[in-house]
N, C-alpha and C positions, 0 to 999 in steps of 0.2 A: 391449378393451385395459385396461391394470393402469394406472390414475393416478395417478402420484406429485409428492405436492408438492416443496420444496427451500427452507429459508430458513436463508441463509448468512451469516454473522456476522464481523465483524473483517476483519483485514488484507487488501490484493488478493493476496495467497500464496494463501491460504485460498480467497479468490475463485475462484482460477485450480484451486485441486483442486476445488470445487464442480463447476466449467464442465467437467470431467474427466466425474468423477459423473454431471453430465446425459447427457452424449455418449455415454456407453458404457449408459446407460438408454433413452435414444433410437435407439443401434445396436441395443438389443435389442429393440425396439419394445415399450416403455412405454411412454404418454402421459404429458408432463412437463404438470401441472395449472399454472395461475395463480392459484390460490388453495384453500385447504384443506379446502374442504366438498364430503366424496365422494368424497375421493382412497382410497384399500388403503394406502398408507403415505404418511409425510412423514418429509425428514430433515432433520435441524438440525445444522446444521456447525458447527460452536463455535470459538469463543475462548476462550484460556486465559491471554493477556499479562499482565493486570493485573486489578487487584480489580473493577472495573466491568466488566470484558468477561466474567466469569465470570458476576457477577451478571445482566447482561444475556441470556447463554446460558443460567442454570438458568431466568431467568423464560421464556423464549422452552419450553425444555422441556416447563416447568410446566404454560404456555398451552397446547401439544399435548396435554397428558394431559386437562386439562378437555375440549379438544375430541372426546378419545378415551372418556371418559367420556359425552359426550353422545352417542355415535355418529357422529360426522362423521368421525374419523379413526379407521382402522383401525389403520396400527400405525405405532409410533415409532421411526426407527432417531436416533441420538447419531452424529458423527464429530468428526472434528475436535482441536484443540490441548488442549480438554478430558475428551477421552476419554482421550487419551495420558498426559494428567497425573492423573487420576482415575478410572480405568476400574472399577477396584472402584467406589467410592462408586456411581458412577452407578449400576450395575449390579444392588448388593443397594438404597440408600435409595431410588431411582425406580421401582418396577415395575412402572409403566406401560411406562417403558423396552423395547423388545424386541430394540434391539440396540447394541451399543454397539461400535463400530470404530475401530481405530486408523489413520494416514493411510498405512500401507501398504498397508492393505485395499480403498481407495478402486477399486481396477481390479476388484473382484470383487462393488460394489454390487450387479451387475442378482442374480447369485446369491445374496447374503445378503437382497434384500428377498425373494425366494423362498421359502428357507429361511423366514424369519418367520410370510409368507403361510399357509406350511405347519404353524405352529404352534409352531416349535423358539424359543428362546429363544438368541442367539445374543452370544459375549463374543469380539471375534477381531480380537488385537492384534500384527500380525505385527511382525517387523525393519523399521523406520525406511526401512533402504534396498530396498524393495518397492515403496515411492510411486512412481509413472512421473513421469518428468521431463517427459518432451513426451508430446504424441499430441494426439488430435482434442477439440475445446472446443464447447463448446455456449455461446455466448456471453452472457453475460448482461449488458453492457456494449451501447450502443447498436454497430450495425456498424460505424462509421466510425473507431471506436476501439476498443483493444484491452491488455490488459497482454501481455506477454510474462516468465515467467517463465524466466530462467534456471538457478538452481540453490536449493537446499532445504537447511535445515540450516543452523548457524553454528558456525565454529570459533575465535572473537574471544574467548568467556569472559569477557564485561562482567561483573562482580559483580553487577548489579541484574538481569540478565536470564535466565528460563528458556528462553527456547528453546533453545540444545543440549541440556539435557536433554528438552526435547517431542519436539523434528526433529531430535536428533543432530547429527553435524558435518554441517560445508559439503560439498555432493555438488554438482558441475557438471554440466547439461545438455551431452549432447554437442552440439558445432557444427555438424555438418551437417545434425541431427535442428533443431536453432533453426532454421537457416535456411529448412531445409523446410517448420516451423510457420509459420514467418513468411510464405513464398508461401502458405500456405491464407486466411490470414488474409487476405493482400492481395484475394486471389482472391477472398475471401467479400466485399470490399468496405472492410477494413479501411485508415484513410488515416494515422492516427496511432497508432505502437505506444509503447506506453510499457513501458521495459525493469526489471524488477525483481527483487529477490533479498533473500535478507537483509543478503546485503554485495553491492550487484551486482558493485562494485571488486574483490573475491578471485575474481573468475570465471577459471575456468580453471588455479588454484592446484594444485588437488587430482587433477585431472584429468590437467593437463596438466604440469605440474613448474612452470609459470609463468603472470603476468598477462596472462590472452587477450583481455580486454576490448575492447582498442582492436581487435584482430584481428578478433574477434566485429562490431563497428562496423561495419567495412568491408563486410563479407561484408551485413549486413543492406544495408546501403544498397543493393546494388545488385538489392536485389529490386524489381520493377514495382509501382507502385501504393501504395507506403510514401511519403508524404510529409513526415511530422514522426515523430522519434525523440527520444522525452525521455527522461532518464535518472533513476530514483529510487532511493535508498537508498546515495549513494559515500561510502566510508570517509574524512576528508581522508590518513590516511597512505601512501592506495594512490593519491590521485591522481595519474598520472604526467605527466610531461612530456609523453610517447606518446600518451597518453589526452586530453590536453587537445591538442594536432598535431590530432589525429582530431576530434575536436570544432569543432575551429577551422576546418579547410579541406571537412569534410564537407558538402554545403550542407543537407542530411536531416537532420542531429543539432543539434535545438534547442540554444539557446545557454542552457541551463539544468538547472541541476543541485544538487540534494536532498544535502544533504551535514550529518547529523547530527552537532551536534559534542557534543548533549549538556551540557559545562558549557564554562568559560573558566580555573577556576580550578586551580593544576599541583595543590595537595594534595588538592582533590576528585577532577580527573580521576586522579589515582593512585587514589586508594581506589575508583571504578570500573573497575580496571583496562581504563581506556581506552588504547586503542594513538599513542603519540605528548601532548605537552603542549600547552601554549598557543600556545607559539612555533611549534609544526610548525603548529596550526592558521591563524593568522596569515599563517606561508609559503607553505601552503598556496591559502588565498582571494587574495593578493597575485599569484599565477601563473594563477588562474583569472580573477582581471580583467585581468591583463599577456595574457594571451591574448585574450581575449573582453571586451574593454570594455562590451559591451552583456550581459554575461553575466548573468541571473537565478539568485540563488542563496538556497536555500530552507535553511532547518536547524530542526530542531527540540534543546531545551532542557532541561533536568529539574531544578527546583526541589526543597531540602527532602531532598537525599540524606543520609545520612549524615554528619556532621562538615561540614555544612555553617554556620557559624556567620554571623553575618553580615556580617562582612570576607570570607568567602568569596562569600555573596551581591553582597557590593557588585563585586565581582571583575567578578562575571558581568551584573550589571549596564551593567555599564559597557565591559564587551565589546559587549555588545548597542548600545548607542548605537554606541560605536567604529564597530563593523564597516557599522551599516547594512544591513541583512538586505533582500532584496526580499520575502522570505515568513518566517512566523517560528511555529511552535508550539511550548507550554511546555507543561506536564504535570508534576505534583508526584509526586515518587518515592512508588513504593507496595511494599511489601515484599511479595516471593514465595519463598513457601515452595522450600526443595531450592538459594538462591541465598545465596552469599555475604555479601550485603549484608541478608538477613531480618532478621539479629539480631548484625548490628553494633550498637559502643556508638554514642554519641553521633545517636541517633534524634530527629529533629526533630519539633517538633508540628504537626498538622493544621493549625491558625487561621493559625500563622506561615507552612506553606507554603503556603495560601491568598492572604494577604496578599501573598509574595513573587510569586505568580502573577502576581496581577491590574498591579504596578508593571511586569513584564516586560513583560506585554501592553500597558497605557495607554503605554508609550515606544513599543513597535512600532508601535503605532498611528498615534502623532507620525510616527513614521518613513515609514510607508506613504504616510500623508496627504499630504506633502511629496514623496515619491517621484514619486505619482501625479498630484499638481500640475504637477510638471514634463515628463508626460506628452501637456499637453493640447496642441494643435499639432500633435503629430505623427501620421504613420500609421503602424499597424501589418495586417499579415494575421490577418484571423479565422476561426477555425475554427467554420462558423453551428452552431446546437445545437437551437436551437428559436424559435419565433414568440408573441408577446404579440398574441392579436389585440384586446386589453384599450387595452394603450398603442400599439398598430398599430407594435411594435417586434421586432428579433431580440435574441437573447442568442448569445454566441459564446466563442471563449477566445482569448488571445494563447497566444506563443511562451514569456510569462513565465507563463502559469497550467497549472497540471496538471487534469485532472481528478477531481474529487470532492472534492478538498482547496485549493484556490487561491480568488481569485475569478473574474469574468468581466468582462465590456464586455455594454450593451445600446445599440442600434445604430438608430435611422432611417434609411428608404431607400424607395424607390419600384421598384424591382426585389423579386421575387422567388425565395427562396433555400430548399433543401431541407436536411435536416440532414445534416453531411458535403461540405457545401459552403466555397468557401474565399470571404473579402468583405476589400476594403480599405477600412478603418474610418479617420476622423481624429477622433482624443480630443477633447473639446469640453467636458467637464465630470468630476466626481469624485464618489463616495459612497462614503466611507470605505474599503474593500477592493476595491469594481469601481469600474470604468471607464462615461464614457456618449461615446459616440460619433454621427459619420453615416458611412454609407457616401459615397465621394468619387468613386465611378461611377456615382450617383442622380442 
């Protein structure tokens, strides 16, 4: 059998074409290796977001070539968000490189690692809309949880952001192929999906002539063996009234929801051409706790944009207290080449948006800390994860933590719990981002 390694890089989009990749390398029976020494090839699936996710994927490359150079790896295919954005470069500056493909290509891996095998040198960048929306995943997420991608591409045109140019516009998975995914997943063991896109909120736009989201909800839920549905990536201008009904009476759709607003301030978010101002954002979170009073809601932030002076910082500052975030990540604008916002005037400095960074975070922090205080008392359901047999403890997640990105609860108890299992925890103490709990059925 042909061993092929896989190390996938950036966003869960990305994630979810990797898990594509392996499935249809596994259908063709290649050995999916767990690590790199002795594999025929290895692919590196890239990111291409922002200036550290690039650097992260040329070193990740780099490493392959040295290994390829010692002989441990045979040959190196590139996919991914930075192939799409750089296919030349890659192509002639790495020639260790053997292939470089773009994410339409991804259905045709088991062939292109072939072709290499065989010696060709392969450059093969098809049409954007070739990427398969659905089909069979090879998980690389523990069983018990899963993303579920929706739709590829973005048709929003943020100034600061290249994805339409990497992924094109916004393309919808059709519905009854989601649904169908969705019962594999359950089947294979899946209990919590977590639903994603680049806007998950425009789902169905393009498709469908209108907002399916809530539609799409329904239909999940009623698949066997789906117990928690969280939702990441909602636009606040698309969040409907409809969508929050569905959220509210569904009892499967976590009361929590990822809702990037980006900044606070009207004349930065103009010059991001972000969809909606401060006010829509505000109206927005204001119908999301009128619905959902227990509602967790996450957003992430971007410091140091363009004309962002510092009455526009303090803007957003002080949004950030206002609002009160349950979850909160910042991240200082980084300019990308082919985007409107590259070489705007009024460019801030490195030191300052550092600086403005870390005041975002040390308030979040306050905020958390106090959130999580008044946590303690209660119970909530946990989703177990794993076992310390260190501190003879579980770790788990609430209703309010996502996966990979949130924090967690760690748990004492005198029963026995596998991962994928569900435990009622009562809060008992704090550490800064988790939670410490007992189980209250020990």
């Amino acid at each position: 059998m042909i061993r092929v390694g896989m190390i996938s890089l950036g966003c869960p989009k990305n994630q979810v074409d990797a898990e594509r990749m392996l499935a249809s390398l596994d259908r063709n029976s290649f050995e999916i290796a767990d690590c790199y020494e002795g594999v025929e090839a290895v692919i590196v699936n890239t990111c291409g977001f922002i200036d550290a996710a690039k650097e992260e994927a040329i070193e990740n490359i780099l490493d392959m070539a040295q290994l390829k150079e010692e002989g441990t790896v045979r040959k190196i295919i590139v996919s991914g968000c930075l192939s799409e954005k750089y296919k030349e470069e890659i192509f002639t500056e790495i020639p260790e490189v053997d292939a470089v493909i773009g994410i339409g290509a991804i259905g045709r891996i088991a062939e292109i690692i072939m072709r290499v095998l065989e010696g060709e040198r392969v450059l093969d960048i098809p049409g954007k809309e070739e990427l398969p929306l659905c089909g069979e995943r090879l998980l690389t997420t523990p069983e018990y949880w899963a993303y579920l991608k929706i739709a590829d591409g973005c048709s929003n045109r943020c100034a600061y952001c290249a994805i339409p140019g990497i992924r094109g516009d916004y393309r919808s998975a059709d519905m009854d192929m989601l649904v169908e995914e969705t019962r594999q997943l359950a089947e294979a063991g899946t209990k919590e999906l977590v639903v994603i896109a680049q806007d998950t909120t425009a789902y169905g736009i393009d498709r469908y002539g209108e907002l399916k989201l809530p539609e799409l909800l329904e239909r999940l839920c009623e698949v066997d063996g789906i117990e928690w549905i969280r939702l990441l990536y909602c636009y606040p201008d698309k969040v409907t009234d409809e969508l929050l009904e569905v959220m509210k009476n569904q009892p499967k759709i976590l009361h929590y929801i990822d809702l990037p607003v980006q900044h606070a301030d009207d004349k930065v978010l103009a010059r991001m051409n972000r969809h909606g101002d401060s006010a829509l954002i505000r109206d927005t979170i204001r119908r999301i706790r009128e619905a959902m009073p227990d509602a967790a809601i996450r957003t992430t932030v971007m410091v140091g944009f363009p004309g962002e002076g510092e009455e526009e910082f303090e803007n957003l500052a002080e949004f950030v207290n206002e609002i009160e975030f349950d979850r909160l990540g910042c991240f200082s604008f980084s300019p990308q080449e082919g985007t409107p916002a590259f070489d705007m005037d009024e460019q801030v400095d490195e030191e300052v948006k550092g600086r403005r960074g870390d005041i975002i975070m040390a308030d979040q922090l306050e905020i958390v800390t106090l959130k999580n205080e008044e946590k303690i008392g209660k119970t909530y359901r946990v989703l177990v994860e794993s076992y310390d047999g260190y501190t003879d403890s579980y770790t788990g997640r609430t209703y309010m933590d996502a996966p990979e990105i949130d924090g967690n609860i760690a748990f004492t108890t005198d029963r026995s719990y596998n991962p994928g299992d569900f435990a009622d925890v009562i809060v008992i103490g704090v550490n800064d981002y988790d939670l410490i709990g007992r189980d209250i059925n020990s």
